[in-house]
C-alpha positions, 0 to 999 in steps of 0.5 A: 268853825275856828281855825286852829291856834297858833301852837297847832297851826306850827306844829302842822308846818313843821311837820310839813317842812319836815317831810320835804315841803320847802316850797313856800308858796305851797306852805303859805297856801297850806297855812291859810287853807284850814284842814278842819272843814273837810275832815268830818264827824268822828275825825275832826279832832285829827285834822292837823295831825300829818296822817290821812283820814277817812271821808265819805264814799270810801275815799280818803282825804290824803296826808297833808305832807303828801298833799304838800309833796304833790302840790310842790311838785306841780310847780304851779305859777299864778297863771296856769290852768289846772285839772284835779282828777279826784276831788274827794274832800276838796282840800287838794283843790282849796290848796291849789286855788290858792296857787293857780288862775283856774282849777277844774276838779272831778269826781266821781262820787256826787256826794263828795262834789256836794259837800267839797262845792259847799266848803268853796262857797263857804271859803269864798274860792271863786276860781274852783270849778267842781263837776262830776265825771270819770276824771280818767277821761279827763276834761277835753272841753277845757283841755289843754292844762297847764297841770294836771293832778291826779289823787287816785292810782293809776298802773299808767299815767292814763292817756287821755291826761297825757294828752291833755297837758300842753306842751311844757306842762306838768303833771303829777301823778301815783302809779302802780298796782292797786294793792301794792307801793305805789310811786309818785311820778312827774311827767313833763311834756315837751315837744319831743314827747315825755320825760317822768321822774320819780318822787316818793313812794306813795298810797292811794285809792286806785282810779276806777273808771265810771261814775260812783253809785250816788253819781 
């Protein structure tokens, strides 16, 4: 599939720039990873527009100034271990890998593992590891992580993630009521515990515990 042309590929970073993404490892990372592969069927011809759009499974594939935000937040450096928690289309994690040594990503549905496992391939991001599970458990076997993203809603930052960032990490993640504005939050563990700060406003599917039922 082409990529987008040029006027296109402008018109998505301006966008970006003009939402607050500044950062420019996160906008070079955003212009090579192309957002057409995961946007499908009747959606595609929207995927460089600044606006979330459905995908399988009842999930969404966020706005890409979001993903931006989200992603500039993070603070990634070139050696850290990151943890997704919802891989949905897998473009959060196709932006990471670009940015990080090592990303982990879960998901609960497997149809959305399949189809995100298949655009990696076909994209050559050999550092992505995708796995079905309840990501609000996170992964203990690979813990700690350096950061830790979470794309779905949580009314907490769940505990177990808290427990799995290193000291000095970072993780960025919406919390609040399901069926109400959400706030993005960054926590920073240190050795005295946790210190968050407020980002944005935000709105994502709620983080549900189990496997989806194609999982």
């Amino acid at each position: 599939m082409s990529g987008p042309d040029a006027q296109t590929k402008m018109q998505f970073l301006f966008a970006l720039r003009s939402k607050g993404v500044t950062d420019k490892r996160v906008l070079n990372a955003m212009e090579e990873i192309d957002r057409g592969p995961f946007v499908r069927g009747i959606f595609a011809d929207r995927s460089y527009e600044d606006m979330p759009l459905p995908i399988a499974c009842g999930q969404t594939i966020s706005q890409p100034s979001v993903v931006g935000i989200m992603t500039q937040a993070l603070q990634v450096n070139p050696r850290d271990k990151v943890l997704e928690v919802g891989t949905g289309s897998g473009y959060q994690a196709a932006i990471l890998s670009k940015l990080a040594r090592r990303v982990y990503t879960v998901e609960r549905h497997a149809r959305l593992v399949r189809e995100a496992q298949g655009i990696f391939q076909a994209l050559q991001l050999v550092n992505i590891t995708t796995m079905i599970a309840d990501g609000s458990f996170g992964l203990p076997d690979q813990a700690p992580f350096d950061r830790i993203i979470v794309t779905a809603a949580a009314e907490d930052p769940p505990g177990p993630l808290l427990a799995q960032l290193k000291i000095g990490g970072i993780m960025v993640v919406p919390v609040g009521q399901s069926d109400a504005v959400q706030t993005l939050i960054r926590v920073r563990r240190s050795e005295s515990g946790f210190d968050y700060d407020e980002i944005r406003p935000v709105r994502f599917v709620p983080l549900l515990e189990g496997l989806g039922k194609d999982g």
